[in-house]
N, CA, C and O atoms as a GROMACS GRO file, in nm:
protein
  368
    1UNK      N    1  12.282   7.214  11.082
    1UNK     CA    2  12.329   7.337  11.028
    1UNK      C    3  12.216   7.402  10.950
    1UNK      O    4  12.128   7.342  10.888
    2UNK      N    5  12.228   7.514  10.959
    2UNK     CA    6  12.115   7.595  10.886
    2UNK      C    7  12.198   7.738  10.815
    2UNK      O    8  12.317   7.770  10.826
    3UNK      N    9  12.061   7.822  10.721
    3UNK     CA   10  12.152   7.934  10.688
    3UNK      C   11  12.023   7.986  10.593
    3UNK      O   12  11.945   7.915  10.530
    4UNK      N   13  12.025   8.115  10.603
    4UNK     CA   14  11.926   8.188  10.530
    4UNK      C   15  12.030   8.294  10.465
    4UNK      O   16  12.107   8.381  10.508
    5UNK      N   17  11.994   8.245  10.350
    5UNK     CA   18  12.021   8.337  10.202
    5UNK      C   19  11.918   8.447  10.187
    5UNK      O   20  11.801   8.441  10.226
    6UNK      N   21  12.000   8.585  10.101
    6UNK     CA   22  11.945   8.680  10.078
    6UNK      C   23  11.804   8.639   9.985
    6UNK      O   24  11.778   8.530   9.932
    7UNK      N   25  11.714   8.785   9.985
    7UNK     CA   26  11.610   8.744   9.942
    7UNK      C   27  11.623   8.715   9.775
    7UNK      O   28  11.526   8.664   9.719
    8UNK      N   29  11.738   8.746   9.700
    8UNK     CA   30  11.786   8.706   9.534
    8UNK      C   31  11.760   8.581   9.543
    8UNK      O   32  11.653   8.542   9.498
    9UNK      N   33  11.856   8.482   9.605
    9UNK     CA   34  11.892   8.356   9.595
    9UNK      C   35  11.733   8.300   9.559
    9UNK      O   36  11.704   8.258   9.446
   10UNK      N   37  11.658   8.303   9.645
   10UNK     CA   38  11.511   8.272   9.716
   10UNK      C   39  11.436   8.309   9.553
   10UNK      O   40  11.377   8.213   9.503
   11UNK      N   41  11.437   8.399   9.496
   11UNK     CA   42  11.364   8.477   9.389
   11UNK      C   43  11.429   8.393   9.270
   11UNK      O   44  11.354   8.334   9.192
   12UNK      N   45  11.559   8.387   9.258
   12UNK     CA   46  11.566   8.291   9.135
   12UNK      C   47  11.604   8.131   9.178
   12UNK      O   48  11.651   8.062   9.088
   13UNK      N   49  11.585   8.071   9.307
   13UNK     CA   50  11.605   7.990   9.320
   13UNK      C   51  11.437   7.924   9.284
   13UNK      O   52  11.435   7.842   9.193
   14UNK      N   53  11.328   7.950   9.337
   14UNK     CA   54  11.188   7.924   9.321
   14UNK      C   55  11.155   7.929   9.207
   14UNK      O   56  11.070   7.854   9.157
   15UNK      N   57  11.248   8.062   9.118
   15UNK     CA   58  11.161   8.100   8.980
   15UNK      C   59  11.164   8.007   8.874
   15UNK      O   60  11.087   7.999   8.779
   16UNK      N   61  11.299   7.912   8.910
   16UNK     CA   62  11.384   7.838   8.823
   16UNK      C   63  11.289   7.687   8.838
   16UNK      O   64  11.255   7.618   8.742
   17UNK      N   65  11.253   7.655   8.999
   17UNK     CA   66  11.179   7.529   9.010
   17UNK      C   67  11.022   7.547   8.955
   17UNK      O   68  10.945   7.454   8.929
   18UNK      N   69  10.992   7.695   8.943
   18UNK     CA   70  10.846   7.712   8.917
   18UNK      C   71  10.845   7.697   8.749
   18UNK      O   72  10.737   7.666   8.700
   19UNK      N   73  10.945   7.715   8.670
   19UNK     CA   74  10.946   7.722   8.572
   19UNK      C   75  10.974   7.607   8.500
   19UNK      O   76  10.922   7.595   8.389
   20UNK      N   77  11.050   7.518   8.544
   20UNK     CA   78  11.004   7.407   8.492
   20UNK      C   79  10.929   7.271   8.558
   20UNK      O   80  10.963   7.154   8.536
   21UNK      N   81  10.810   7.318   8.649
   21UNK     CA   82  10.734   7.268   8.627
   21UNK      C   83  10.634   7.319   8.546
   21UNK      O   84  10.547   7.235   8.520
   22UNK      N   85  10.618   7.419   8.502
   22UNK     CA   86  10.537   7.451   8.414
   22UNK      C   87  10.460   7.606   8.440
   22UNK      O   88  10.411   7.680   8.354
   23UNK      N   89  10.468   7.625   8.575
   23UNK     CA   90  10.413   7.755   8.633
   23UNK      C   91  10.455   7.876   8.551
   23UNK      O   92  10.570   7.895   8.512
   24UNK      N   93  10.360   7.947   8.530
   24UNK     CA   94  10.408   8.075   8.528
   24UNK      C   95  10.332   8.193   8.583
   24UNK      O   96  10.222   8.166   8.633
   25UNK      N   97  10.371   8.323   8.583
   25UNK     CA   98  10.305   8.449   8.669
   25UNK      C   99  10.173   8.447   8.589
   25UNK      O  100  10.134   8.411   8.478
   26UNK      N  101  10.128   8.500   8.694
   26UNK     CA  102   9.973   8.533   8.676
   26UNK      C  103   9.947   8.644   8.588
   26UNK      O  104   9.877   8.631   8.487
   27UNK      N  105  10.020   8.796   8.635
   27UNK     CA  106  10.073   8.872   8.575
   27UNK      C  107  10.205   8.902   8.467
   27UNK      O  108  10.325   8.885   8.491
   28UNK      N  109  10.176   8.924   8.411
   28UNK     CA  110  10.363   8.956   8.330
   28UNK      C  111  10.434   9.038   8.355
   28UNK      O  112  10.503   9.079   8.262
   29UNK      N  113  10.447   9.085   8.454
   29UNK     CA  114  10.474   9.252   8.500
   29UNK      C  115  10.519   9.260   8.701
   29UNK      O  116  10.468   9.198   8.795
   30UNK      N  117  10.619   9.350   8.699
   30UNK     CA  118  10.642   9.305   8.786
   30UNK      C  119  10.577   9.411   8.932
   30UNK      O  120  10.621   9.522   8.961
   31UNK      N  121  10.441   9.323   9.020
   31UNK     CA  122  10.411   9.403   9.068
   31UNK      C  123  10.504   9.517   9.210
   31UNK      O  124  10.625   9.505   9.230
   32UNK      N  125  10.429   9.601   9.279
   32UNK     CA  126  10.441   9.642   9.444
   32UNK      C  127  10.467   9.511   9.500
   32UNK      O  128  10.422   9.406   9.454
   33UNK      N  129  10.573   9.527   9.641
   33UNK     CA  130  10.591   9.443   9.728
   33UNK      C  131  10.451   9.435   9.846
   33UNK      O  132  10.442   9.351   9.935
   34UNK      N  133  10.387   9.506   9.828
   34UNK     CA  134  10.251   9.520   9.918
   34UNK      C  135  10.121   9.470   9.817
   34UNK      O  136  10.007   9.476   9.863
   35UNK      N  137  10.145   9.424   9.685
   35UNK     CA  138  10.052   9.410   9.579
   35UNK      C  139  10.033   9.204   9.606
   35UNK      O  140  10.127   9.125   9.615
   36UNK      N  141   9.893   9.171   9.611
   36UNK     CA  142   9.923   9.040   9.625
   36UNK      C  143   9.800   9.045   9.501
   36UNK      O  144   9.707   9.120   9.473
   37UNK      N  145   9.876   8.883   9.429
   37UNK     CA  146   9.796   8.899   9.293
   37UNK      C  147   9.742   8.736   9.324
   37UNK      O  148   9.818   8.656   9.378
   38UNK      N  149   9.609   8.700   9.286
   38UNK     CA  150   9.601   8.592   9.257
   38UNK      C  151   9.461   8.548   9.166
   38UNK      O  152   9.355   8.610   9.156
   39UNK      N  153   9.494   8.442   9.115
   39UNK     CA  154   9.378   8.393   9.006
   39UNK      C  155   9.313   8.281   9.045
   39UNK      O  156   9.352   8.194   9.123
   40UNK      N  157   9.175   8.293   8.967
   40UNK     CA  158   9.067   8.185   8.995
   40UNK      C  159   9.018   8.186   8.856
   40UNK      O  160   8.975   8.280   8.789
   41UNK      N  161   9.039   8.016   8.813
   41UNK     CA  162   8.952   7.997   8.719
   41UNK      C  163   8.871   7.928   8.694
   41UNK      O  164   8.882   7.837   8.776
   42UNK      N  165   8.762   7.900   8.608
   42UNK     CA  166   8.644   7.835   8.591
   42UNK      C  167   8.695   7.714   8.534
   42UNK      O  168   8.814   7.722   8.500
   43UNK      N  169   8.629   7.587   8.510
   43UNK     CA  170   8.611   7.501   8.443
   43UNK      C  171   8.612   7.518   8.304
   43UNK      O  172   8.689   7.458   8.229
   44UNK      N  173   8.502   7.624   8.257
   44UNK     CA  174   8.568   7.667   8.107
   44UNK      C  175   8.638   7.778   8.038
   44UNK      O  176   8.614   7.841   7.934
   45UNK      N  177   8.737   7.783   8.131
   45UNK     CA  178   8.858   7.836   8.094
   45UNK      C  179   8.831   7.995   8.159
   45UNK      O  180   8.940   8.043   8.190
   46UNK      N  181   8.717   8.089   8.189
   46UNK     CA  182   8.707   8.215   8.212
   46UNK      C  183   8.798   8.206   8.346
   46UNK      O  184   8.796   8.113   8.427
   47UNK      N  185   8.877   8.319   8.351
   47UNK     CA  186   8.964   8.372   8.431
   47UNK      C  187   8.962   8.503   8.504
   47UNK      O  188   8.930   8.609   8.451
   48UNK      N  189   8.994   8.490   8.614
   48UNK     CA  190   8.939   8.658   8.705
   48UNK      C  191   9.096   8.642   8.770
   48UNK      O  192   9.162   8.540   8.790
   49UNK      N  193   9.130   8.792   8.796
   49UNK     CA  194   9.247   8.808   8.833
   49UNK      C  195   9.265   8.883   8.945
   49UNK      O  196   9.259   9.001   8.911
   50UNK      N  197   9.294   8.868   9.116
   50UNK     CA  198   9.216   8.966   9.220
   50UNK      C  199   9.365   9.051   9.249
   50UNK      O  200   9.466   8.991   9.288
   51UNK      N  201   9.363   9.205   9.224
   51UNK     CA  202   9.464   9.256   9.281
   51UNK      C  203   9.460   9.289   9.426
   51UNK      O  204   9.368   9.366   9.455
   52UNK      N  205   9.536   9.250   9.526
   52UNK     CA  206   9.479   9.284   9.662
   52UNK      C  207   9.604   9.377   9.757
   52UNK      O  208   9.701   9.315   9.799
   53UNK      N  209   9.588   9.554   9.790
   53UNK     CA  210   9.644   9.623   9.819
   53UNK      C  211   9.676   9.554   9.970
   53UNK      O  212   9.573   9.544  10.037
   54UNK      N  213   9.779   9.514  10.026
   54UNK     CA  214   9.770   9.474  10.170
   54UNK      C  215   9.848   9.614  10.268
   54UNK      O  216   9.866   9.601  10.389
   55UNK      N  217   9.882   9.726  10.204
   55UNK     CA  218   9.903   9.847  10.316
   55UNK      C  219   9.826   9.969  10.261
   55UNK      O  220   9.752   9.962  10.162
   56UNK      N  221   9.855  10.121  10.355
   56UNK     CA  222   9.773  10.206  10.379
   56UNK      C  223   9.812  10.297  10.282
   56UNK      O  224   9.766  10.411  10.279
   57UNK      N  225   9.903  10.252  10.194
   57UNK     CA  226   9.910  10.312  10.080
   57UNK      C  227   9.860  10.330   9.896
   57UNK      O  228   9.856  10.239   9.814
   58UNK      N  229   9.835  10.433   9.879
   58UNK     CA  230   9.802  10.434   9.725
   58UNK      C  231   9.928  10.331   9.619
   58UNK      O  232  10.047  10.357   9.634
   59UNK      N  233   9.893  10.238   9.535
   59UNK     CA  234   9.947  10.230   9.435
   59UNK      C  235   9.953  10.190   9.344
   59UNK      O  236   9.836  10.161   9.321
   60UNK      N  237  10.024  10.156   9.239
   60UNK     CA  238  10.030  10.172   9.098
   60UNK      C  239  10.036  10.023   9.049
   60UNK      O  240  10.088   9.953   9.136
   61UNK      N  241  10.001   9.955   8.943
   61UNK     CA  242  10.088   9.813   8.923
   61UNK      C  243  10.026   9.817   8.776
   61UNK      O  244   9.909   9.803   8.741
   62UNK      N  245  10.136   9.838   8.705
   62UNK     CA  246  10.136   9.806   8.540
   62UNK      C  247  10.108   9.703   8.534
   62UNK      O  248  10.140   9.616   8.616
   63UNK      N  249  10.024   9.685   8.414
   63UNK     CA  250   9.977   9.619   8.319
   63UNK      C  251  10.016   9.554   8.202
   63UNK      O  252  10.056   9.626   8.110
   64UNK      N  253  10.012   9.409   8.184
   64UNK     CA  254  10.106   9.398   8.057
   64UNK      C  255   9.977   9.381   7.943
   64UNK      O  256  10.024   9.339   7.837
   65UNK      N  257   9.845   9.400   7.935
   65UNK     CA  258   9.771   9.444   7.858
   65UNK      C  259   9.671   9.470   7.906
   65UNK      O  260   9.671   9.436   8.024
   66UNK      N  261   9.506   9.554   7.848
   66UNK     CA  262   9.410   9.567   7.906
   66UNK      C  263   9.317   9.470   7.974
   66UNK      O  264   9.311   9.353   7.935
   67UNK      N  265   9.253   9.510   8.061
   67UNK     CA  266   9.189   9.392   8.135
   67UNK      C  267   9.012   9.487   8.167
   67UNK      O  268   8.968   9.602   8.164
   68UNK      N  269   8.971   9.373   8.190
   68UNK     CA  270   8.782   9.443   8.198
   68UNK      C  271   8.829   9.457   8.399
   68UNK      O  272   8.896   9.373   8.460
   69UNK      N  273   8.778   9.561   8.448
   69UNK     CA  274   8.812   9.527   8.594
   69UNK      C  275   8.614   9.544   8.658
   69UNK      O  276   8.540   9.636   8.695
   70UNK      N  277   8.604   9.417   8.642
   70UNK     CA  278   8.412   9.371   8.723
   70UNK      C  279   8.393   9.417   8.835
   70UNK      O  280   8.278   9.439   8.872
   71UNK      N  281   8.519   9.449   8.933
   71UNK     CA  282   8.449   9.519   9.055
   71UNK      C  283   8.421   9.695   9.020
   71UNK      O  284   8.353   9.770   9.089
   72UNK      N  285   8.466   9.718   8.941
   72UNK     CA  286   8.452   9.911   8.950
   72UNK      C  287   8.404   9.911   8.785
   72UNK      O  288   8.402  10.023   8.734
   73UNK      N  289   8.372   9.813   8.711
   73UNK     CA  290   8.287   9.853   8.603
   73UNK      C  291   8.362   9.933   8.509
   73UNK      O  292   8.304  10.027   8.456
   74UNK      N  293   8.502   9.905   8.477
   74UNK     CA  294   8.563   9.976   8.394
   74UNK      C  295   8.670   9.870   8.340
   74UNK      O  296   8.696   9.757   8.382
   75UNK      N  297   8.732   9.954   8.214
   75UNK     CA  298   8.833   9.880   8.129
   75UNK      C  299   8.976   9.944   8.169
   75UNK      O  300   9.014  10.050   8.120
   76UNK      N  301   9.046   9.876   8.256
   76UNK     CA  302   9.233   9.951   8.265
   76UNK      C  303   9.286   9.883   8.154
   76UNK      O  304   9.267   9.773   8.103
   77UNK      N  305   9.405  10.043   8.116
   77UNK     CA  306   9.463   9.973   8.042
   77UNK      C  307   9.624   9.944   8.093
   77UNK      O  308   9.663   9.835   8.134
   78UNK      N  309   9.696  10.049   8.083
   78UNK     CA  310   9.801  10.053   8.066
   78UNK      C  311   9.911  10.006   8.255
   78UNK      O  312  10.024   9.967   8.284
   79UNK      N  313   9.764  10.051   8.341
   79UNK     CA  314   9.848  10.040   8.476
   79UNK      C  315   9.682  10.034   8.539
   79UNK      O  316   9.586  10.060   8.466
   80UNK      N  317   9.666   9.992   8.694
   80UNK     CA  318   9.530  10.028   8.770
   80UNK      C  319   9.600  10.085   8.852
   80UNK      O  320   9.721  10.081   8.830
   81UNK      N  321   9.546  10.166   8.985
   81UNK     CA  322   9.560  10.236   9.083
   81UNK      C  323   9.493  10.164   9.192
   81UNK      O  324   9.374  10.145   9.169
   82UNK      N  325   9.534  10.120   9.297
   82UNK     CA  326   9.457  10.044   9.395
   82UNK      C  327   9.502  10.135   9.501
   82UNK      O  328   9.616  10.163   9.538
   83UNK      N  329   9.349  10.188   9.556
   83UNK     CA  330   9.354  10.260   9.685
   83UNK      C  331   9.410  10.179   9.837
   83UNK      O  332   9.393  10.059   9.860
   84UNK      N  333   9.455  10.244   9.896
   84UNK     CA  334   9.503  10.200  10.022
   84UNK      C  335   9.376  10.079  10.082
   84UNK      O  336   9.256  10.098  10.103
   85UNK      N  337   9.459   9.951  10.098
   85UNK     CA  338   9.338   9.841  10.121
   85UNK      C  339   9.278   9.795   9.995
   85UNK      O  340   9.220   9.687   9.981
   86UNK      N  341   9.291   9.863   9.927
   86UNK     CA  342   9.198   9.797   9.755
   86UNK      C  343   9.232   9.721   9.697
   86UNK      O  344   9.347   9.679   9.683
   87UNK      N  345   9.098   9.674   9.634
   87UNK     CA  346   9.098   9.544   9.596
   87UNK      C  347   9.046   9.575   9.443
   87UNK      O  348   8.959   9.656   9.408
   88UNK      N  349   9.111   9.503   9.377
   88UNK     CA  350   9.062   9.479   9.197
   88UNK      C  351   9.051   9.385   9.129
   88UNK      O  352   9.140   9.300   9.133
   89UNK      N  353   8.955   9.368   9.055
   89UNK     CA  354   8.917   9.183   9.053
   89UNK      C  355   8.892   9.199   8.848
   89UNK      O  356   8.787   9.221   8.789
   90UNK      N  357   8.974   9.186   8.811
   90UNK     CA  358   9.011   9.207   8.670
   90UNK      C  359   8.992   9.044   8.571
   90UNK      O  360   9.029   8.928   8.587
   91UNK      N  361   8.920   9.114   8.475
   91UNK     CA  362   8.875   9.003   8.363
   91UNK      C  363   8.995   8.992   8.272
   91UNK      O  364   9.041   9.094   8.222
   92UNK      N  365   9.061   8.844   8.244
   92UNK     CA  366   9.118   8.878   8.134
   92UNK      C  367   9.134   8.749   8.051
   92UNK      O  368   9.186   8.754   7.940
   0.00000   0.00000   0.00000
């Protein structure tokens, strides 16, 4: 027997096992469904954060504080803008 549950179940069923093992979001904020976020960190502790646009659209993804962003040489604060395909690789 099998059965696929809506995509809720799935969202707080994972969030609940991710959470107590200890996981938490990368971001605090909840991005685009086309927004893929992921982190890499160093050995001593420095952290880079890559926003990666995966469609042909412009968009938006708040910020839950400022971040240095090393690929475009600037400080976002409040939200970044990732061009269609763009990529943002944020210090924080």
């Amino acid at each position: 027997m099998a059965a696929f549950a809506e995509e809720r179940f799935y969202h707080d069923f994972l969030g609940a096992r991710l959470g107590a093992v200890g996981a938490s979001r990368i971001l605090d904020t909840t991005v685009p469904e086309t927004v893929e976020v992921v982190e890499r960190r160093a050995p001593d502790g420095r952290r880079l954060v890559f926003l990666l646009n995966c469609s042909g659209n412009s968009v938006a993804v708040p910020l839950p504080r400022p971040y240095e962003d090393v690929w475009h040489n600037e400080t976002v604060r409040s939200e970044v803008r990732l061009k269609p395909w763009g990529v943002r690789v944020l210090r924080g």
